[in-house]
C-alpha positions in Angstrom: -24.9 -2.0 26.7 -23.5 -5.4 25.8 -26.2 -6.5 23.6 -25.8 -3.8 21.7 -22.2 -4.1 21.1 -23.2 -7.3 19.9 -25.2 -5.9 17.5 -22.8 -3.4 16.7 -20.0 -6.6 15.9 -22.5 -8.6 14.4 -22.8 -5.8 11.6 -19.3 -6.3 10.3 -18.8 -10.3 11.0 -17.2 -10.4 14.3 -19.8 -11.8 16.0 -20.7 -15.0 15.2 -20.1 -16.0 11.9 -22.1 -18.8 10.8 -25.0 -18.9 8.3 -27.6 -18.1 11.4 -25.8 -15.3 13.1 -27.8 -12.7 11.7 -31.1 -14.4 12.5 -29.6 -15.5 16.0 -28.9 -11.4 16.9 -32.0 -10.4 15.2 -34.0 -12.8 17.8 -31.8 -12.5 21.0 -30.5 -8.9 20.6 -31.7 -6.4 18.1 -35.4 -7.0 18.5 -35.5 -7.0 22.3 -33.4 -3.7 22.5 -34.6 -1.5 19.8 -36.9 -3.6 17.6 -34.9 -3.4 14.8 -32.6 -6.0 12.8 -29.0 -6.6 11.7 -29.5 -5.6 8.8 -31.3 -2.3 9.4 -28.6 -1.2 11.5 -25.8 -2.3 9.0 -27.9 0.3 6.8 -27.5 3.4 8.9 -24.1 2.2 10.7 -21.7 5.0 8.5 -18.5 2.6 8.9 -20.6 -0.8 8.1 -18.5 -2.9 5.2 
């Protein structure tokens, strides 16, 4: 559940913010979970920015 409010925050910045934070999530959250990325999920997220 946490990882994937991590994902979830990660989709509109909160998460970490740097140049690498989508790869980071991508690698230690969103693939393990549901195999999918940051950016996927930003795509079908209705209230993504």
């Amino acid at each position: 559940m946490v990882l994937g409010l991590l994902l979830h925050e990660q989709v509109h910045r909160v998460g970490l913010r740097n140049q690498y934070g989508d790869w980071v999530v991508n690698i230690l959250v969103a693939y393990p979970i549901i195999f999918t990325t940051v950016e996927d999920y930003a795509k079908a997220s209705p209230d993504a920015p």
